[in-house]
mmCIF file of the N, C-alpha and C atoms, coordinates in Angstrom:
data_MODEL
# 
_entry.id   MODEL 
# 
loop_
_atom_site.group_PDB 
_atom_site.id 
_atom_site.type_symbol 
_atom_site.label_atom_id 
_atom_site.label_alt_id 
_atom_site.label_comp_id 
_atom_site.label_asym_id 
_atom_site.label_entity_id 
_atom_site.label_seq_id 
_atom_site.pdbx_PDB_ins_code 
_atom_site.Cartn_x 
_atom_site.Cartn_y 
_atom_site.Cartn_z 
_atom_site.occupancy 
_atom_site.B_iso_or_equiv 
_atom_site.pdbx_formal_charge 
_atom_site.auth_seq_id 
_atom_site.auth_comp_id 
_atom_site.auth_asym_id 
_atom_site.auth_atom_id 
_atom_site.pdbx_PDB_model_num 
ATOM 1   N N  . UNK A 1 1  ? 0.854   -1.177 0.000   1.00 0.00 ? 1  UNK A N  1 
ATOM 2   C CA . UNK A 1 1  ? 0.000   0.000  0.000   1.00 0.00 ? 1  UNK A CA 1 
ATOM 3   C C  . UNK A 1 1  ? 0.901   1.242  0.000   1.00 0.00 ? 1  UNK A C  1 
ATOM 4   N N  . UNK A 1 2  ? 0.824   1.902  -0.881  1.00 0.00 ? 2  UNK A N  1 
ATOM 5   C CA . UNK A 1 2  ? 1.225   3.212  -1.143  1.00 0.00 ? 2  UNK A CA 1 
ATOM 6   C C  . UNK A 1 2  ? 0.971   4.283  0.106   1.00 0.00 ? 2  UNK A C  1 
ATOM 7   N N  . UNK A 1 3  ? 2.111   4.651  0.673   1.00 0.00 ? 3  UNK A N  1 
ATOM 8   C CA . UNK A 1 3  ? 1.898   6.393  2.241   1.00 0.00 ? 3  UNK A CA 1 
ATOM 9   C C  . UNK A 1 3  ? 1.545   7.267  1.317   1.00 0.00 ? 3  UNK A C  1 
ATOM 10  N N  . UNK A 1 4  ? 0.515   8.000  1.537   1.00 0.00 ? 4  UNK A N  1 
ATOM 11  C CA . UNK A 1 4  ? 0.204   9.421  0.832   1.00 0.00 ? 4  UNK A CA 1 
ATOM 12  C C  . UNK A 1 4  ? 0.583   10.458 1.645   1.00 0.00 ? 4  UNK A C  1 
ATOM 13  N N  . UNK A 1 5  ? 0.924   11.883 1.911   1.00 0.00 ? 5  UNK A N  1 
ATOM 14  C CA . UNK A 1 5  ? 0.939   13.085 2.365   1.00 0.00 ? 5  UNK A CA 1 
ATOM 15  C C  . UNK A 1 5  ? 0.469   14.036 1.891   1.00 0.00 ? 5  UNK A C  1 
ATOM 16  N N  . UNK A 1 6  ? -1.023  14.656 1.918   1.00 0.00 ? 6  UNK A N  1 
ATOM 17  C CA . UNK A 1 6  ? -1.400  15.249 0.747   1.00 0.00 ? 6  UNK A CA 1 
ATOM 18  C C  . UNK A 1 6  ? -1.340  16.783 2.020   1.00 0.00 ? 6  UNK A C  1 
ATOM 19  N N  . UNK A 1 7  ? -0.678  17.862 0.909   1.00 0.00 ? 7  UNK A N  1 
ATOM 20  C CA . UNK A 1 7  ? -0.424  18.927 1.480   1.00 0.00 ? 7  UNK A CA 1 
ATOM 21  C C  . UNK A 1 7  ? -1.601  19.582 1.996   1.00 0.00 ? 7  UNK A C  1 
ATOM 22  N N  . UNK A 1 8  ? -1.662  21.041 2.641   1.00 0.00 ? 8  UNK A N  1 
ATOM 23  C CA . UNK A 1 8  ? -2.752  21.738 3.030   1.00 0.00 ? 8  UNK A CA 1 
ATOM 24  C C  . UNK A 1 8  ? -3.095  22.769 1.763   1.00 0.00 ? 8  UNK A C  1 
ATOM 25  N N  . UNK A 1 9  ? -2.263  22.691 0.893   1.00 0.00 ? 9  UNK A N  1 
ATOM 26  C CA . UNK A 1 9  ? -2.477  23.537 -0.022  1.00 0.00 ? 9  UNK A CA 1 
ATOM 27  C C  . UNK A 1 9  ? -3.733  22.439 -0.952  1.00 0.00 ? 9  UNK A C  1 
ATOM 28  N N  . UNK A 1 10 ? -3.144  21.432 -1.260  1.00 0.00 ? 10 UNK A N  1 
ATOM 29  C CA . UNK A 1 10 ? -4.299  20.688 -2.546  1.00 0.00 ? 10 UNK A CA 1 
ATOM 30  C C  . UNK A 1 10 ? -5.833  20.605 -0.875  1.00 0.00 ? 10 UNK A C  1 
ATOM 31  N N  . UNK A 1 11 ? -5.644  20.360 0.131   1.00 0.00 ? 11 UNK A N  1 
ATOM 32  C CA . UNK A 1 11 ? -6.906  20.554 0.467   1.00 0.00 ? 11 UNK A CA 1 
ATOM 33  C C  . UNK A 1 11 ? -8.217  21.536 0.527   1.00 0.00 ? 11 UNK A C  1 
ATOM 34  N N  . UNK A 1 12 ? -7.342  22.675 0.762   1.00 0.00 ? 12 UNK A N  1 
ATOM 35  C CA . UNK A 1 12 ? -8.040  24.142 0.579   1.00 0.00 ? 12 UNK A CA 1 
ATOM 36  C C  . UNK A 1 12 ? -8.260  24.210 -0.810  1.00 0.00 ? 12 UNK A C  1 
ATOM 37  N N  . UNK A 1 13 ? -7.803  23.591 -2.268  1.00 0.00 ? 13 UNK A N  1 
ATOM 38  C CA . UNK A 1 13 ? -8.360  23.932 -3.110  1.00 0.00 ? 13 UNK A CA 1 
ATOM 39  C C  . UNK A 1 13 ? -8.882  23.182 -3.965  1.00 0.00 ? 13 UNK A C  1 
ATOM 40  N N  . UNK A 1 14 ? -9.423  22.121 -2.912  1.00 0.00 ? 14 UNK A N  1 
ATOM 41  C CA . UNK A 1 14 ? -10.235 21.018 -2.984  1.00 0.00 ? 14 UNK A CA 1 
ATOM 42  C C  . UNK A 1 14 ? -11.583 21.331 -2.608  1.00 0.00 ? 14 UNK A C  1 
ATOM 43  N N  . UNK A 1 15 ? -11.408 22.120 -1.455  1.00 0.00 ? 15 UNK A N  1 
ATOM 44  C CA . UNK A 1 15 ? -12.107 22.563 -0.749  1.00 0.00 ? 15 UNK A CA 1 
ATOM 45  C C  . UNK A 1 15 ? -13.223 23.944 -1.554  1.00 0.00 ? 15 UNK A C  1 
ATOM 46  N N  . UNK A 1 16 ? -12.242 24.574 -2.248  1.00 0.00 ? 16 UNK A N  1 
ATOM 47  C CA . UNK A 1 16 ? -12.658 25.506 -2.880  1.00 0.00 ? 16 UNK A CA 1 
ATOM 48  C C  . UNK A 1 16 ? -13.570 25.037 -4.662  1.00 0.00 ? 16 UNK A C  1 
ATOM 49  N N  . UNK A 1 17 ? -13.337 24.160 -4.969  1.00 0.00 ? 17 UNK A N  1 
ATOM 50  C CA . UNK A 1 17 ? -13.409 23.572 -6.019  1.00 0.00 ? 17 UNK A CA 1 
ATOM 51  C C  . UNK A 1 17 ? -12.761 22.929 -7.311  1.00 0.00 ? 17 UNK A C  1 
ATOM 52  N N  . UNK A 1 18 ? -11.393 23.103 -6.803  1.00 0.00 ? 18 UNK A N  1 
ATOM 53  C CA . UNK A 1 18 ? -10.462 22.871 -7.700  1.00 0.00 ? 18 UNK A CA 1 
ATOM 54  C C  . UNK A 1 18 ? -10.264 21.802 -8.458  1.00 0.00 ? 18 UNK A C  1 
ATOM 55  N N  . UNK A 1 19 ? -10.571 21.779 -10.010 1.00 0.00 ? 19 UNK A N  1 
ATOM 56  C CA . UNK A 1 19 ? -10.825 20.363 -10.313 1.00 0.00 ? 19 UNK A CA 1 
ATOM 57  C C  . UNK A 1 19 ? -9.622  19.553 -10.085 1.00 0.00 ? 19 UNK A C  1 
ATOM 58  N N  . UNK A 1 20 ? -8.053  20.115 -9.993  1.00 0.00 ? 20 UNK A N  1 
ATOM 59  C CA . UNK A 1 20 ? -7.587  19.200 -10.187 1.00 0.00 ? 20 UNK A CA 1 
ATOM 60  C C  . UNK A 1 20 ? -6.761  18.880 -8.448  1.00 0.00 ? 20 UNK A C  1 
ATOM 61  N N  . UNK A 1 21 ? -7.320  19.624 -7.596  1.00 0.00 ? 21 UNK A N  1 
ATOM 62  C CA . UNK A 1 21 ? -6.984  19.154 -6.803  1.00 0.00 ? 21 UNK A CA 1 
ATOM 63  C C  . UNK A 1 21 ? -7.970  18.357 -6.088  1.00 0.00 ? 21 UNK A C  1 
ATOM 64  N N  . UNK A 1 22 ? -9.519  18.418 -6.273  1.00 0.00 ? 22 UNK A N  1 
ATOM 65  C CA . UNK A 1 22 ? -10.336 17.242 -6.078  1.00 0.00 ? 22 UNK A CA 1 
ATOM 66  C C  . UNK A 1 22 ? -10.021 15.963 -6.848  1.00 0.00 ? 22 UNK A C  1 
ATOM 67  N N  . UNK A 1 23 ? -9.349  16.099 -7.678  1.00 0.00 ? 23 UNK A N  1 
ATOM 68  C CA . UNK A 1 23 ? -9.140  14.907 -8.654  1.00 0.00 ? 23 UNK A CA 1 
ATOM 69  C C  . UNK A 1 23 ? -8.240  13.884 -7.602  1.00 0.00 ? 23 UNK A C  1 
ATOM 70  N N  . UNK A 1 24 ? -6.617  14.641 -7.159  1.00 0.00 ? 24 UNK A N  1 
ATOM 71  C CA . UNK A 1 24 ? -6.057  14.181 -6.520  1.00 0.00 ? 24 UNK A CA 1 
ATOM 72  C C  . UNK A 1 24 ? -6.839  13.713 -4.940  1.00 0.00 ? 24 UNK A C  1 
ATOM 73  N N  . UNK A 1 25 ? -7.735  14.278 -4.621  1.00 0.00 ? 25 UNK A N  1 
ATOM 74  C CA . UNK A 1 25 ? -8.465  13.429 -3.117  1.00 0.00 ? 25 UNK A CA 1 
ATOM 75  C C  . UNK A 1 25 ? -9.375  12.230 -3.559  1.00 0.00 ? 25 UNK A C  1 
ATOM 76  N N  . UNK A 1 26 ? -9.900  12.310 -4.886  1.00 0.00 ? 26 UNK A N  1 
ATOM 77  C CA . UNK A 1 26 ? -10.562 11.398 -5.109  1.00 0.00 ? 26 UNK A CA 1 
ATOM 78  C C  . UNK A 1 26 ? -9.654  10.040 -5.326  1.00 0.00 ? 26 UNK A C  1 
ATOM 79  N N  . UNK A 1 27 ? -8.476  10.299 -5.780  1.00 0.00 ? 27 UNK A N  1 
ATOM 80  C CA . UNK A 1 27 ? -7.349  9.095  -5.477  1.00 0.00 ? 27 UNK A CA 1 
ATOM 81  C C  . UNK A 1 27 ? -7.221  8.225  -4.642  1.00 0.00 ? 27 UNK A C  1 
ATOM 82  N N  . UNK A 1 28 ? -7.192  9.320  -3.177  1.00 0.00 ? 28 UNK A N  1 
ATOM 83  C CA . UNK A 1 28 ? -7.008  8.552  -1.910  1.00 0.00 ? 28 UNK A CA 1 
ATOM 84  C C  . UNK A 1 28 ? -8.565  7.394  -1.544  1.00 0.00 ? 28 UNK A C  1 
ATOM 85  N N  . UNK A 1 29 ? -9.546  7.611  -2.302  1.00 0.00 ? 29 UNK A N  1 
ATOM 86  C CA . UNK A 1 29 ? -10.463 6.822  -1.800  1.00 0.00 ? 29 UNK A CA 1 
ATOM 87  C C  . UNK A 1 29 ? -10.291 5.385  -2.349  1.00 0.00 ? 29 UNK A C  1 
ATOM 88  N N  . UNK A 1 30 ? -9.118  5.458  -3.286  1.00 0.00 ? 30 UNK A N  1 
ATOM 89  C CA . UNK A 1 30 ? -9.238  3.651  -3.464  1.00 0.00 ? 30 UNK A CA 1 
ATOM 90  C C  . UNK A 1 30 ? -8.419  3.118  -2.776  1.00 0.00 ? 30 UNK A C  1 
ATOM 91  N N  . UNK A 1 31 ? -8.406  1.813  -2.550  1.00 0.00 ? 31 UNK A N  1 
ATOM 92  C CA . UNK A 1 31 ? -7.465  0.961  -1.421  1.00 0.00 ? 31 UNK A CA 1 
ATOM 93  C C  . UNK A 1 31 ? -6.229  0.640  -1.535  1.00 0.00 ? 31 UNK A C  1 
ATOM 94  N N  . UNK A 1 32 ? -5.659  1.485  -2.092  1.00 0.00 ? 32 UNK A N  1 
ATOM 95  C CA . UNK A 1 32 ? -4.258  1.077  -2.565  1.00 0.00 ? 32 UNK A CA 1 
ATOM 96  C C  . UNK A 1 32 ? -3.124  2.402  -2.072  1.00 0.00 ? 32 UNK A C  1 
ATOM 97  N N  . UNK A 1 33 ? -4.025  3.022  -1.209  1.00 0.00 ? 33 UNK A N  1 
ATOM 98  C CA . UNK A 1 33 ? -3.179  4.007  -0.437  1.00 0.00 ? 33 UNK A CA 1 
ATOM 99  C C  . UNK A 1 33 ? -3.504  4.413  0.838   1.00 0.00 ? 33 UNK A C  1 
ATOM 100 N N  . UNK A 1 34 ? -2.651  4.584  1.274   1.00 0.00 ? 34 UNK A N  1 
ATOM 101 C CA . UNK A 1 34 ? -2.845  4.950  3.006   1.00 0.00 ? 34 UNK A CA 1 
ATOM 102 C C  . UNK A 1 34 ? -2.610  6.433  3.037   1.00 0.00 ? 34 UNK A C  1 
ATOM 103 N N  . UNK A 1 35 ? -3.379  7.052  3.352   1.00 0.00 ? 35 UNK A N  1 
ATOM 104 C CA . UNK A 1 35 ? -3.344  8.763  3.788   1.00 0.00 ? 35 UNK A CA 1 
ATOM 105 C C  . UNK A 1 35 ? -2.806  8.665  5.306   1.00 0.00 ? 35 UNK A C  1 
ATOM 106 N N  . UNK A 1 36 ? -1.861  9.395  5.288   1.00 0.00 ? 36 UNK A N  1 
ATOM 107 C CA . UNK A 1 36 ? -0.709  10.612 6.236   1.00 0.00 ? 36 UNK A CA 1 
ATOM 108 C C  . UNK A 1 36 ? -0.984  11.460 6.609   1.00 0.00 ? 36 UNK A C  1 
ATOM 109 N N  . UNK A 1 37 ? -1.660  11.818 7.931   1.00 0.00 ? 37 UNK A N  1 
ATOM 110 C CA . UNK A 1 37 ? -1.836  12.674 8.365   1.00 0.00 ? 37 UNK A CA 1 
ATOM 111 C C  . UNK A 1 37 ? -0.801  13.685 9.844   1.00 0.00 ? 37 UNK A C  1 
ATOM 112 N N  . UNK A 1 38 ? -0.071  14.430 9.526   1.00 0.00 ? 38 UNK A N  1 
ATOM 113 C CA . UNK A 1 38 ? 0.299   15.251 10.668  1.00 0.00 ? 38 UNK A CA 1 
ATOM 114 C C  . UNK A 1 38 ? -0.558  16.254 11.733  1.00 0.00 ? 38 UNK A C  1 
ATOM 115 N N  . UNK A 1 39 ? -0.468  16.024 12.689  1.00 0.00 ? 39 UNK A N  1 
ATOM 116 C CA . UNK A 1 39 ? -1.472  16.913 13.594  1.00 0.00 ? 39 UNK A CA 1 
ATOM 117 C C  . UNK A 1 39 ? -0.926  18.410 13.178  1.00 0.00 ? 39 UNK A C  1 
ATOM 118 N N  . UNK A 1 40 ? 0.237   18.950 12.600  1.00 0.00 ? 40 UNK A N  1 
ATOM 119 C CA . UNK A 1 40 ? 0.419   20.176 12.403  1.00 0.00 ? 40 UNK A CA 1 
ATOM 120 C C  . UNK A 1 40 ? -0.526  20.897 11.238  1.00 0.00 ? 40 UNK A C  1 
ATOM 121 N N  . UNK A 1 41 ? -0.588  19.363 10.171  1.00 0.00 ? 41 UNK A N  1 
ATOM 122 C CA . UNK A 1 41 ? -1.533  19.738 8.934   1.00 0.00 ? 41 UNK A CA 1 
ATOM 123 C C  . UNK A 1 41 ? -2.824  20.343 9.472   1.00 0.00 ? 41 UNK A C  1 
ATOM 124 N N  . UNK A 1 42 ? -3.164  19.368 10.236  1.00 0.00 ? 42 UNK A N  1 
ATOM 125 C CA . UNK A 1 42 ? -4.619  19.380 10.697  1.00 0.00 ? 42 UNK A CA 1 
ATOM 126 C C  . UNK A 1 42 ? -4.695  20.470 11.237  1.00 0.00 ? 42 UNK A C  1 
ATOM 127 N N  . UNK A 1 43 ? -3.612  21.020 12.174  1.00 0.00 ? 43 UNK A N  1 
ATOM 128 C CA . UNK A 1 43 ? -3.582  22.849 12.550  1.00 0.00 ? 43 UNK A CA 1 
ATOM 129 C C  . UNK A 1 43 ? -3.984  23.866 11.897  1.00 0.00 ? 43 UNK A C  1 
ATOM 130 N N  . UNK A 1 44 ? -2.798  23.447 10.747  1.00 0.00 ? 44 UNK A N  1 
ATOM 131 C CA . UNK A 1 44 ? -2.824  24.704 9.456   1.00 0.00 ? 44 UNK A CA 1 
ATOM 132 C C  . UNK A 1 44 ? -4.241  24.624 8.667   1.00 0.00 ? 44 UNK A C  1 
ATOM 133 N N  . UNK A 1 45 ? -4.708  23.302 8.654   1.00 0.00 ? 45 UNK A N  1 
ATOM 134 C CA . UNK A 1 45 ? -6.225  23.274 7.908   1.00 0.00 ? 45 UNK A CA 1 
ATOM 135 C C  . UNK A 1 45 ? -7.012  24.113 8.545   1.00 0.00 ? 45 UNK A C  1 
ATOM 136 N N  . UNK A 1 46 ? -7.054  23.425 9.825   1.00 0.00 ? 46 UNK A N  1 
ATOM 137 C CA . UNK A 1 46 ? -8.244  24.686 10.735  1.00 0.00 ? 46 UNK A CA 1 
ATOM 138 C C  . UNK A 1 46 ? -8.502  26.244 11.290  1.00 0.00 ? 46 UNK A C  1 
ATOM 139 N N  . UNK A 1 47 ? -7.019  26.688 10.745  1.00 0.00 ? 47 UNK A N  1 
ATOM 140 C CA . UNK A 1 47 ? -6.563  27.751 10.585  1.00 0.00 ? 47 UNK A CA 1 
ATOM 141 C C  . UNK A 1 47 ? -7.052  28.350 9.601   1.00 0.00 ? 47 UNK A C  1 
ATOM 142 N N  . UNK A 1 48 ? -6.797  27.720 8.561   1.00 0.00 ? 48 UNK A N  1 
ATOM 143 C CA . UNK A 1 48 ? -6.844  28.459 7.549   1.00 0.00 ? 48 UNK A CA 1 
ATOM 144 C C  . UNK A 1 48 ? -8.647  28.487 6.953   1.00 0.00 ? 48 UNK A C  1 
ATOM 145 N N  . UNK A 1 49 ? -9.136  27.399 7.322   1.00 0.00 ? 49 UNK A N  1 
ATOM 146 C CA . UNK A 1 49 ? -10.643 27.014 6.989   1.00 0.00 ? 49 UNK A CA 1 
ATOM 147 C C  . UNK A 1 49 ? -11.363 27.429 8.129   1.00 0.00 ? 49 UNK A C  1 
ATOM 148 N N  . UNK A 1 50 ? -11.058 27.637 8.758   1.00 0.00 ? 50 UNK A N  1 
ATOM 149 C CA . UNK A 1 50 ? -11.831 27.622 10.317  1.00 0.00 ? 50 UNK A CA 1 
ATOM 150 C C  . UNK A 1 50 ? -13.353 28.813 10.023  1.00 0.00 ? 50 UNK A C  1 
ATOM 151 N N  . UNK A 1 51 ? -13.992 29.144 11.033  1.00 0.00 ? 51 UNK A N  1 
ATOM 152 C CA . UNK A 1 51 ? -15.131 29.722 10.892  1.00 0.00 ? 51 UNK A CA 1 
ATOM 153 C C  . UNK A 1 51 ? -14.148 31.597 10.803  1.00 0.00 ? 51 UNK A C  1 
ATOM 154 N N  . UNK A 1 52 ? -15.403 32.033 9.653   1.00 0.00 ? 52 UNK A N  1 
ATOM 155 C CA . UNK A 1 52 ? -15.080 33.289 9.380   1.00 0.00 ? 52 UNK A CA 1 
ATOM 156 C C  . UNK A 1 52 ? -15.288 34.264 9.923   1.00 0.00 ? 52 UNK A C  1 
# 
């Protein structure tokens, strides 16, 4: 199984609509990869997404 690390940048513009960075999350949903998550990512996500 393939480690993934998918940055905070392709999430926010995943998030936003980005086709080709939704393309890349839609990747992680098949079984042939394991998503990587850092609690710092998860910081900077909620930072940056957090309520306005």
């Amino acid at each position: 199984m393939l480690k993934v690390v998918v940055d905070a940048n392709i999430w926010i513009s995943a998030l936003l609509n980005s086709n080709k960075a939704l393309e890349v999350v839609r990747l992680l949903d098949h079984d042939q990869y394991q998503l990587i998550c850092a609690e710092a990512l998860i910081s900077e996500l909620a930072e940056v997404a957090g309520p306005a």
